[in-house]
C-alpha positions as CSV (number, residue, x, y, z in Angstrom):
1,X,1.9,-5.6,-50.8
2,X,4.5,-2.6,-50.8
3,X,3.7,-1.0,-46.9
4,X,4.8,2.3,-45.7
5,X,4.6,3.5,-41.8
6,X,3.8,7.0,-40.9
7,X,5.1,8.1,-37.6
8,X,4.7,11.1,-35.2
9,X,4.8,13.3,-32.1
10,X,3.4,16.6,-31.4
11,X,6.1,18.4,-29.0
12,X,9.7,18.5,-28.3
13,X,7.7,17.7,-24.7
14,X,7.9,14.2,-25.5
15,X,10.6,11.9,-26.1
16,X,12.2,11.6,-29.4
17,X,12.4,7.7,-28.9
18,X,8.5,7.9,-29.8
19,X,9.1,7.4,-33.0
20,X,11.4,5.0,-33.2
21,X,9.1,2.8,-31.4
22,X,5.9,3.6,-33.2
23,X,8.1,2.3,-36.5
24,X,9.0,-0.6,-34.3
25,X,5.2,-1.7,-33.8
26,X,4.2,-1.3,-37.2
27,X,7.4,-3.1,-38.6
28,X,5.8,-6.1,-36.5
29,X,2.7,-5.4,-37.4
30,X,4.0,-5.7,-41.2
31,X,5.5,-8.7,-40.5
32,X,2.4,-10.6,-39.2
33,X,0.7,-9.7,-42.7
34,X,3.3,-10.8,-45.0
35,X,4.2,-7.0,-46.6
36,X,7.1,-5.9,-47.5
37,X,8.2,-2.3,-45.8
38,X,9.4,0.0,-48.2
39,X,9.7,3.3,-46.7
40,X,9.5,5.0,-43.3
41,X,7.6,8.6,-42.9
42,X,8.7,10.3,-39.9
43,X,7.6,13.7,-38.7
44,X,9.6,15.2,-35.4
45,X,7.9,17.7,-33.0
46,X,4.9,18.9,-35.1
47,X,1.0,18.7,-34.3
48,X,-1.3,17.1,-35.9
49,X,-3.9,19.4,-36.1
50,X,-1.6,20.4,-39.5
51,X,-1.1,18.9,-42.6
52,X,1.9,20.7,-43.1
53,X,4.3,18.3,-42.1
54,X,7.0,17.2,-44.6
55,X,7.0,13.4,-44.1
56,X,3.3,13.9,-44.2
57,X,3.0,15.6,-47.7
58,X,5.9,13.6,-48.8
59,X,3.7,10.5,-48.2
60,X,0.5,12.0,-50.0
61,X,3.0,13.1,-53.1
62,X,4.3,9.0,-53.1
63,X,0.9,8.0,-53.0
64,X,0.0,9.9,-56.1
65,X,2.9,8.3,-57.8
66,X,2.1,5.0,-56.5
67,X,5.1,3.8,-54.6
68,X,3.1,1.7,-51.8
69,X,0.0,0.0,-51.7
70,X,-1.0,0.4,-47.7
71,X,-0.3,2.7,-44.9
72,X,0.6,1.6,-41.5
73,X,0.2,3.8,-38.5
74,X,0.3,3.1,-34.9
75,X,-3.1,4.9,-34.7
76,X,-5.5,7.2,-36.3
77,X,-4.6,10.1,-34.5
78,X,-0.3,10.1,-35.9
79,X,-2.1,11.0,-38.8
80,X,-3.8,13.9,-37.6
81,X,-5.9,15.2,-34.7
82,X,-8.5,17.0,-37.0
83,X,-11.3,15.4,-38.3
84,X,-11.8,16.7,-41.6
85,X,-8.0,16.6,-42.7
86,X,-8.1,12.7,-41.3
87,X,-11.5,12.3,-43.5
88,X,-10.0,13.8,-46.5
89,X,-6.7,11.9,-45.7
90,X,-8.8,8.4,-46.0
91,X,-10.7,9.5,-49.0
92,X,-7.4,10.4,-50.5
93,X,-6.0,7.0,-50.0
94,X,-9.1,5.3,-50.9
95,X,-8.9,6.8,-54.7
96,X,-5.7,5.8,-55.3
97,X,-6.8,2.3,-54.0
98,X,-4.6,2.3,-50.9
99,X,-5.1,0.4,-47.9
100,X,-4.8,2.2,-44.3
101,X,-4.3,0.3,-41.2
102,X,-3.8,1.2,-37.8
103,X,-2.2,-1.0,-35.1
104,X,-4.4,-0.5,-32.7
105,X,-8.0,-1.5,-34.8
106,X,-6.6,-3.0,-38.1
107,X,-8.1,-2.0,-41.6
108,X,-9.3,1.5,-41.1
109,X,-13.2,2.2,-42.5
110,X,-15.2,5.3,-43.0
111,X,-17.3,3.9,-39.7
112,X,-13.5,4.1,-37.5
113,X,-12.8,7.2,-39.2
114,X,-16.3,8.8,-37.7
115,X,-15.7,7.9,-35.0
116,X,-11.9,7.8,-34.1
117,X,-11.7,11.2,-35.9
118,X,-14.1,13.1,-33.6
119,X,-12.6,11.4,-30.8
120,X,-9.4,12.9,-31.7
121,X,-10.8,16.4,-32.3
122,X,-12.1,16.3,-29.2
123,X,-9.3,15.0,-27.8
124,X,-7.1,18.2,-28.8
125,X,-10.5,20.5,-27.6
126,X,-10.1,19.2,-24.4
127,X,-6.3,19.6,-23.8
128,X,-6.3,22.9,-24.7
129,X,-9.1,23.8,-22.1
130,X,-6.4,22.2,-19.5
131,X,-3.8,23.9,-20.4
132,X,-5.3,26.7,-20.3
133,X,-6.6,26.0,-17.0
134,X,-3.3,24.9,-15.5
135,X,-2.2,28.8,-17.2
136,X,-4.9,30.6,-15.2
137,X,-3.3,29.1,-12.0
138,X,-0.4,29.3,-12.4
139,X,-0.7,33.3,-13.2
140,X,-3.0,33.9,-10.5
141,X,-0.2,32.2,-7.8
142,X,2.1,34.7,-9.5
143,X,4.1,32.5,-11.2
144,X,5.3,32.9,-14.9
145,X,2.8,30.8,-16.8
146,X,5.1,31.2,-20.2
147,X,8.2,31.0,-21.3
148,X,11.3,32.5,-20.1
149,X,11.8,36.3,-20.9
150,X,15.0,38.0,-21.4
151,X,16.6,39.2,-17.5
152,X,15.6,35.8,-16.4
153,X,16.7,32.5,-15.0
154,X,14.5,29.8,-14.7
155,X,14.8,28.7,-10.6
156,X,15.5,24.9,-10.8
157,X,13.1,22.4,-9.6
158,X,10.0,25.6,-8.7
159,X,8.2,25.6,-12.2
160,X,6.7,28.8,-13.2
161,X,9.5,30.6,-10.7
162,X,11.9,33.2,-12.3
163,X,15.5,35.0,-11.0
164,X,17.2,38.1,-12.4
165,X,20.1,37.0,-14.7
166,X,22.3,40.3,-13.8
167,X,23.8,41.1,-17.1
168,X,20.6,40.5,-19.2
169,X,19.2,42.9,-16.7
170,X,22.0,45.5,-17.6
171,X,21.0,45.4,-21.2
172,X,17.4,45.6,-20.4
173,X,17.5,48.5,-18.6
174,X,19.8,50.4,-21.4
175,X,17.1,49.6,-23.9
176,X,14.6,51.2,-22.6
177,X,16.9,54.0,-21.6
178,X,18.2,54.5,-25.0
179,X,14.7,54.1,-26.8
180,X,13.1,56.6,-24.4
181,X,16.2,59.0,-25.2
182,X,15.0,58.9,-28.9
183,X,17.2,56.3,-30.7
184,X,15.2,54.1,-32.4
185,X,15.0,50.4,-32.3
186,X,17.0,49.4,-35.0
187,X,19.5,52.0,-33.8
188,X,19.6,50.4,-30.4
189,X,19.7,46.6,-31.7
190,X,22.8,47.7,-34.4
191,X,24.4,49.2,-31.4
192,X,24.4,46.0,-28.8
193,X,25.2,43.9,-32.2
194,X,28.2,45.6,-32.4
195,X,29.3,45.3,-29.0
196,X,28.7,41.3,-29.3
197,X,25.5,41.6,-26.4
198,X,24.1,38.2,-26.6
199,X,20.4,38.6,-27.3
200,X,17.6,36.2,-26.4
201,X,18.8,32.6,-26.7
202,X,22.1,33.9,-28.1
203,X,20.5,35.4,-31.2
204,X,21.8,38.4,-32.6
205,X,19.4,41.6,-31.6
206,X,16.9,43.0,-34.1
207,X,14.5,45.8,-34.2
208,X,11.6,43.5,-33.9
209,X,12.8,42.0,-30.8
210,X,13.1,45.1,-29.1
211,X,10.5,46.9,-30.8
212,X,7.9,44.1,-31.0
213,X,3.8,44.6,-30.9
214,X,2.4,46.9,-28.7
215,X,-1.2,45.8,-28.4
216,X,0.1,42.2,-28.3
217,X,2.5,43.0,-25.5
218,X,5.2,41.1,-27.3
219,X,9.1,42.3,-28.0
220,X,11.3,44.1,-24.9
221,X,9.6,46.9,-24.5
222,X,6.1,45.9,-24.1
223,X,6.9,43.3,-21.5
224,X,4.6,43.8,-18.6
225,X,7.2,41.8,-16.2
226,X,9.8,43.8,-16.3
227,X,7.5,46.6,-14.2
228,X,6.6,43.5,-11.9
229,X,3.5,43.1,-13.3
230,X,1.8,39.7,-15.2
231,X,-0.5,40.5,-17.8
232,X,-1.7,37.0,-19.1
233,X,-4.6,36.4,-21.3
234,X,-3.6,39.5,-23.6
235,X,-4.0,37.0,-26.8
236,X,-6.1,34.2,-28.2
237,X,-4.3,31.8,-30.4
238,X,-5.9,30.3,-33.1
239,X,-4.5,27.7,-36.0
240,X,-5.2,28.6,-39.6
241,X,-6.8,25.4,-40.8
242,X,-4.9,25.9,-44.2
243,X,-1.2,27.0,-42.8
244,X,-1.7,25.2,-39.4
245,X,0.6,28.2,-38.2
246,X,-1.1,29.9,-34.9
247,X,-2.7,33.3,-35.1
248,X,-2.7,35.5,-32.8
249,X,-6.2,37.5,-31.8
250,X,-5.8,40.9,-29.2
251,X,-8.5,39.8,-26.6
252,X,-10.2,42.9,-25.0
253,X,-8.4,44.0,-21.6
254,X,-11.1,43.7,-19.3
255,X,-10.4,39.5,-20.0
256,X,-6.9,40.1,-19.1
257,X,-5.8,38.6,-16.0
258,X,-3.5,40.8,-14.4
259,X,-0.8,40.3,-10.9
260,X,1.5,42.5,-9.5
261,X,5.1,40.3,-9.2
262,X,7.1,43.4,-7.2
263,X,9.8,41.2,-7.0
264,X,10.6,40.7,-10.5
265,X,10.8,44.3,-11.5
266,X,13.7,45.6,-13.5
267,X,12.2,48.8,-14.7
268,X,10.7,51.5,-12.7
269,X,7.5,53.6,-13.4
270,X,8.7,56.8,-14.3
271,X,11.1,55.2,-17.7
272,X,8.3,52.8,-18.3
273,X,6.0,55.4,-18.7
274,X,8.3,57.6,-20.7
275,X,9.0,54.6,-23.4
276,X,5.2,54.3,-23.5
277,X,4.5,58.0,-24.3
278,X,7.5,57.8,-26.7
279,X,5.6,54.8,-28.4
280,X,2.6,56.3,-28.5
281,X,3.9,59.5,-30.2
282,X,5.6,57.3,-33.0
283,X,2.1,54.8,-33.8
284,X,0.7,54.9,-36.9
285,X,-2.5,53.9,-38.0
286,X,-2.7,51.5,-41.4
287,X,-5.8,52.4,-43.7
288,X,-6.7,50.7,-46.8
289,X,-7.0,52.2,-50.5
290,X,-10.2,51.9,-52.9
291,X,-8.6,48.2,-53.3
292,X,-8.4,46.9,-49.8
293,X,-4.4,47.3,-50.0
294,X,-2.6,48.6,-47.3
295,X,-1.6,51.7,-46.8
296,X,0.9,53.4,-44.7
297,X,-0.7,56.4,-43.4
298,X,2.2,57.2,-40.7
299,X,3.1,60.9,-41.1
300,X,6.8,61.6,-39.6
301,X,7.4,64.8,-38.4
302,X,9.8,66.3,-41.1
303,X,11.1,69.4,-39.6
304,X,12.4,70.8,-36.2
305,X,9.0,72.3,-35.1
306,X,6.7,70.3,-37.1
307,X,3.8,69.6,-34.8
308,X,4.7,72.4,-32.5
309,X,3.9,75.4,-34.1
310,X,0.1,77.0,-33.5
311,X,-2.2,80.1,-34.5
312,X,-2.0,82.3,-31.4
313,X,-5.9,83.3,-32.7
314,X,-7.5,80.2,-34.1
315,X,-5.2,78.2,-32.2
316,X,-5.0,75.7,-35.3
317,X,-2.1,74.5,-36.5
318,X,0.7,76.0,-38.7
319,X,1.5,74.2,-41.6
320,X,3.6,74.1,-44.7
321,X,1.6,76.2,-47.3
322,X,4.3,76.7,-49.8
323,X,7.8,75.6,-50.1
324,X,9.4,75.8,-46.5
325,X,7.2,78.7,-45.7
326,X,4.5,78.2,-42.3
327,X,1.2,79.6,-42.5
328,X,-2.5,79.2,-40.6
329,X,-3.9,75.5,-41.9
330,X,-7.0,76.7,-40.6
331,X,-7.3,79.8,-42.6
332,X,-6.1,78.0,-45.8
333,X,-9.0,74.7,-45.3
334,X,-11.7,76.7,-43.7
335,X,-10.9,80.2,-43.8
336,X,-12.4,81.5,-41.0
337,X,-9.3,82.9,-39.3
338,X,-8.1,86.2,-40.1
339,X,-4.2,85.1,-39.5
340,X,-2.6,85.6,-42.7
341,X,0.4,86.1,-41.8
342,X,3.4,83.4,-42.9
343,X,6.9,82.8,-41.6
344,X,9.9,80.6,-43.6
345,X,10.9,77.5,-41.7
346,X,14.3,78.6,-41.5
347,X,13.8,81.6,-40.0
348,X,11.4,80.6,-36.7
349,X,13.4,77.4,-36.7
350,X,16.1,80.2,-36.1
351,X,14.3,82.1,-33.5
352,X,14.2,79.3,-31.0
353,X,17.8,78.1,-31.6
354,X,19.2,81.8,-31.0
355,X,17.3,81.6,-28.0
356,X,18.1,78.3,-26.7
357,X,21.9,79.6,-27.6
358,X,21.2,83.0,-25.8
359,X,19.9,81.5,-22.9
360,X,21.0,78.1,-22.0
361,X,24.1,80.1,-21.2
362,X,22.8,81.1,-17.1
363,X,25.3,79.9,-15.0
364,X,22.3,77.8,-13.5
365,X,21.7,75.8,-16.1
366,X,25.9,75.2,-16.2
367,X,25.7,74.1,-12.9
368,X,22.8,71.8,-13.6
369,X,24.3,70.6,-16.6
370,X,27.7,69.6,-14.5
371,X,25.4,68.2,-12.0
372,X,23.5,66.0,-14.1
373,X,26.9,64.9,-16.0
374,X,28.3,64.0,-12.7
375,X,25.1,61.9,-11.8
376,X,25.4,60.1,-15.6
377,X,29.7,59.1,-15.0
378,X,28.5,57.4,-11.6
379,X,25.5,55.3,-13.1
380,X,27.9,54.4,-15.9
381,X,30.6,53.6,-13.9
382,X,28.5,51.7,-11.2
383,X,27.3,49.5,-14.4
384,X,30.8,49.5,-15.6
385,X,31.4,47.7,-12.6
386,X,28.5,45.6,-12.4
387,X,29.5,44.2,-16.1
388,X,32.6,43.5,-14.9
389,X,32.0,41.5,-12.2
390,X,29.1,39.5,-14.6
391,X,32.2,39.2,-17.6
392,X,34.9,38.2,-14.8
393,X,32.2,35.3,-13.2
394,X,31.3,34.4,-17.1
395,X,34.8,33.7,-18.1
396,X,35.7,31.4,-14.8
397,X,32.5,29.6,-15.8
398,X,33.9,29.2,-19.3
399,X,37.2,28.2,-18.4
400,X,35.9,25.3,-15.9
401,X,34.0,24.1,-18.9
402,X,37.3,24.3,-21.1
403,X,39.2,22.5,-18.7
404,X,36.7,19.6,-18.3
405,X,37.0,19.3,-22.2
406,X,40.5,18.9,-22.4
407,X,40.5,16.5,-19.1
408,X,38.3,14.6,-21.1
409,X,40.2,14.5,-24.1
410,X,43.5,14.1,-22.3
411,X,41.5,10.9,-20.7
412,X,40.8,9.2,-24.4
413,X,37.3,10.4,-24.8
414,X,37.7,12.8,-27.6
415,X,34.8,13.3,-29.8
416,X,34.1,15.4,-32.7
417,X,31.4,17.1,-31.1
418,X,33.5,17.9,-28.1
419,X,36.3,19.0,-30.6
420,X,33.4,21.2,-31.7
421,X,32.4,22.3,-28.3
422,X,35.7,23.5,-27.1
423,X,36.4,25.3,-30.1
424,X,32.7,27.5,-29.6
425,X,34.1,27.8,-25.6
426,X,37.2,28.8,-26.3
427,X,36.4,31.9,-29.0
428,X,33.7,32.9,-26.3
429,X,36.8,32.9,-23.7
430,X,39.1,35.1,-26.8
431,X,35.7,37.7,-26.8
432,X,35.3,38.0,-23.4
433,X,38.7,38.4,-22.3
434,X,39.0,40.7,-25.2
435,X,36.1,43.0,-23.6
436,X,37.6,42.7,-20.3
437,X,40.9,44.6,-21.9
438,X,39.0,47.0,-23.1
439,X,37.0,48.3,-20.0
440,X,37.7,51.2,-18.9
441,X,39.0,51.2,-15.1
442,X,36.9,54.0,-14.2
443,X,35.0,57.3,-15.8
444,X,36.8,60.5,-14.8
445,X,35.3,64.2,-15.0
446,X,36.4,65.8,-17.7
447,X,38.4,69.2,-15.7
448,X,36.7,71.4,-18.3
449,X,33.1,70.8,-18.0
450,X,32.0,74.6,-18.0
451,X,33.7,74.8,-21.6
452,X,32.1,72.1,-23.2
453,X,29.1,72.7,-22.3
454,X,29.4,76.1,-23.8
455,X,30.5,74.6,-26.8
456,X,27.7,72.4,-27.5
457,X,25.5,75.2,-27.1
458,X,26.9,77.3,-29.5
459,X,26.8,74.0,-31.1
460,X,23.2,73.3,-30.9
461,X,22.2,74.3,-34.4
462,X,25.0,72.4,-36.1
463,X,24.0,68.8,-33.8
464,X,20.2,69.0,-34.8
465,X,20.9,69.2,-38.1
466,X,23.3,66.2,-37.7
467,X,21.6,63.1,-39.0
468,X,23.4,61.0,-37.0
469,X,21.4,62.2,-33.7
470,X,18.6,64.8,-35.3
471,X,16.2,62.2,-33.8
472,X,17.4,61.9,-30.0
473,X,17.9,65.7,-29.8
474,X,14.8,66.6,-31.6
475,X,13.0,64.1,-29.2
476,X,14.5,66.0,-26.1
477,X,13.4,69.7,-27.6
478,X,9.7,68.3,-28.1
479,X,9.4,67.0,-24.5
480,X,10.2,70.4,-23.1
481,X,8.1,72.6,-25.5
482,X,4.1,72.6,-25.5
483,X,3.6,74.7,-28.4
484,X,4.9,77.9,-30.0
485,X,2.0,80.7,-31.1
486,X,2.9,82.4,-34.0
487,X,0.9,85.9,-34.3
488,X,0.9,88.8,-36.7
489,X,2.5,91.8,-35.2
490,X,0.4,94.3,-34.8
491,X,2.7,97.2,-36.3
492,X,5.1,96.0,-39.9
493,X,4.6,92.7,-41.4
494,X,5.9,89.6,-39.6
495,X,5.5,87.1,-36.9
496,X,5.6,87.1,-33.3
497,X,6.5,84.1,-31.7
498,X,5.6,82.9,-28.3
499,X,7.0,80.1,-26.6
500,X,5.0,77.8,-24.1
501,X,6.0,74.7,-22.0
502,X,9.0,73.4,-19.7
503,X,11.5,75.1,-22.1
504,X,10.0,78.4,-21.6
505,X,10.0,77.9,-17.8
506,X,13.6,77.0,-17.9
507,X,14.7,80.5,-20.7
508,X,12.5,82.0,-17.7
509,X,14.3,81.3,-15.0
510,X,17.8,82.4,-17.1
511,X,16.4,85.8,-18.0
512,X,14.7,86.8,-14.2
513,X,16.5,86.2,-11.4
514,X,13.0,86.6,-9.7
515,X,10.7,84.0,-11.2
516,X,7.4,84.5,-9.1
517,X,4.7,85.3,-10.7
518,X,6.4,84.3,-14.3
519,X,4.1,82.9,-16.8
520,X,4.7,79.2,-18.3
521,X,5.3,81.3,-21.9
522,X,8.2,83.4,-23.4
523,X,8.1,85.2,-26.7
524,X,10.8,84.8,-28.8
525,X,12.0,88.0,-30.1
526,X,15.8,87.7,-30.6
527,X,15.4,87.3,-34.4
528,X,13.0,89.8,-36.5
529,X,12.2,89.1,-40.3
């Protein structure tokens, strides 16, 4: 009789010699019976609560073309831990008038099947009650019952202990400044590509990794951690019986198990909390057609003030009615507001820029401006410095590891894979030491502040146009303005145009040098239709 084996593990936990000896006890087992082996099945790592698993659906395609006449497995379970796939797998064999024998019982029967089968189920029920159990504790100690997260070490020889790794903490913290500035995730990841930032396990960065699922608390800036805080039971995972891939099910937060970890906090509150109101602003919700398709129901904002703009007596919002012309939405769906008045994009869009152009000029806001600029160089350069120090460390490390290779290979023990080795070393070496040439020693003030600040305000119209940072700057205008009324004037036709929010505190405090008493609100009338 022509015999194949089947072997398995489940886990990279467990040692890859596994294998090799399941094959060695069927081989023997083989032997004893007088078959002749004709083919090993071997499946590396994968669980058998799957059938997808190459070697495995390589043996059931073999079987249908009648290559072997009996299966040999070290037991039941290497074929799989489920007891319907293990059921189907005998029935399977038994059609095609194959034998199957395991090691450990001999001839397998529908009775071992039964029986074995549940056993295994159960089996696989059970350890994933443990593990979870050993998760639980391991949270509530405070201790990291997960993987590793990017901006951290594992501590050797304290499981479930974490330490900052100082330059993944770096890049961290300028993702979440950057997305909270307005630059989007895809932005931010092309940006640290092109710098050669290492992401998570020396991948290259992607959207998704910074971006990830909210609700899941998955991708950079969702993790809990990095505001000292472990947020564990956030998912259930569940295997697709057809894929075998795990699914991942939001539980409901009051089953969320939840520790403060103060010591492994990289962000603080107050940019946490401004990524999460940034988020929030961009969701979407997805609805579903007539069909049950899909359907992308996120609305961007298009224009400057889309969003912003209100009726000063409905207080409904201002919408496109006709081509790049605002008027009352409420008036036009309900009509029961009297505002009929309308106002072209350009023109209001106008309004608030000759304002913000007028007024941003107060030598206050200068001052502020310089300030604030002179606060930004010395976080920059203090990082600056901080890289530096991680690059310098990081190319000592390399070149220790360089110059064990070539002791090595001076020493006769040259092999290709430490050929290979010191050829990866060395252009990491060539790419730090070329980013190390390239640092600036320090960040100087620019001696004409005052004037380029002026500039940029008169400026302002031309930058928020420019697509290449619309977005951030659009983002910063929003977060100062609350909405803008928009009522007909009382004498002509035309618009008035009130301002409310922290902009019009600031245009405020330019136009009166005494602000008590000053509303939160400023009309805009610097440009008449």
């Amino acid at each position: 009789m022509r015999a194949v084996i089947y072997a398995r593990y489940s886990s990279d936990n467990q040692r890859e010699a596994s294998i090799e000896d399941q094959i060695e006890i069927c081989r023997r087992y083989i032997d004893r019976q007088g078959w002749t082996l004709v083919e090993n099945y071997k499946d590396r790592a994968l669980s058998g609560a799957s059938d997808q698993r190459p070697a495995y659906l390589q043996m059931l395609a073999d079987a249908d073309a009648h290559h072997f006449d009996v299966v040999v497995s070290e037991a039941i379970d290497r074929l799989g831990r489920r007891l319907s796939e293990v059921a189907r797998l005998h029935d399977h064999l038994e059609f095609r008038g194959i034998a199957f024998h395991a090691v450990n019982i001999g001839q397998v029967t529908t009775m071992h099947v039964g029986l074995l089968g549940t056993m295994a189920q159960l089996y696989l029920s059970d350890l994933k009650e443990k593990t979870r159990r050993g998760q639980l504790g391991r949270a509530l100690a405070g201790k990291i019952p997960g993987g590793k997260a990017y901006g951290y070490s594992l501590v050797e020889g304290k499981p479930g202990e974490r330490q900052f790794n100082e330059t993944e903490v770096l890049v961290v913290r300028r993702i979440f400044r950057e997305f909270a500035a307005g630059k989007s995730p895809r932005a931010i990841a092309k940006g640290l590509n092109a710098e050669l930032v290492a992401g998570p396990e020396g991948r290259h960065w992607r959207d998704t990794t910074i971006r990830g699922q909210v609700e899941r608390g998955t991708g950079i800036l969702n993790n809990s951690l990095y505001v000292g805080r472990i947020e564990w039971n956030r998912c259930s995972y569940i295997k697709d019986p057809k894929t075998g891939k795990r699914v991942a099910r939001p539980n409901r937060k009051e089953d969320w198990e939840i520790v403060e970890v103060s010591d492994l906090r990289i962000i603080d509150d107050a940019l946490w909390n401004a990524v999460k109101s940034r988020q929030h602003e961009l969701s979407f919700e997805i609805g579903r057609d007539d069909g049950g398709n899909a359907l992308n129901r996120a609305h961007r904002r298009k224009f400057l003030l889309s969003g912003l703009l209100r009726c000063g007596r409905c207080g409904g919002g201002f919408a496109i009615l006709a081509q790049d012309r605002y008027g009352c939405a409420t008036r036009r769906s309900k009509g029961i507001c009297d505002n009929s008045a309308t106002i072209s994009r350009q023109e209001i869009e106008a309004r608030v820029l000759e304002g913000l152009k007028d007024r941003l000029m107060a030598p206050e806001l200068v001052r502020e401006f310089i300030r604030a600029f002179q606060e930004e160089a010395n976080r920059e350069a203090k990082e600056q410095d901080q890289q530096l120090k991680s690059d310098r460390m990081q190319l000592q490390l390399l070149e220790r590891k360089i110059a064990g290779i070539v002791t090595a290979v001076e020493e006769g023990r040259y092999s290709r894979v430490l050929g290979d080795r010191l050829s990866e070393l060395e252009s990491q070496q060539e790419q730090l030491r070329l980013r190390l040439s390239e640092s600036p020693t320090s960040v100087r003030l620019h001696p004409r502040l005052a004037d380029i600040y002026a500039n940029k305000v008169r400026e302002l119209e031309r930058s928020l146009n420019d697509p290449a940072i619309r977005g951030e700057a659009a983002e910063v205008l929003r977060s100062l303005v609350d909405r803008i009324e928009l009522n007909p004037r009382k004498e002509g036709e035309g618009v008035d145009a009130t301002l409310h929010g922290d902009l019009a505190e600031i245009l405020s405090f330019c136009a009166q040098p005494d602000r008590k008493g000053q509303p939160n609100s400023l009309p805009l009338e610097f440009a008449s239709s």
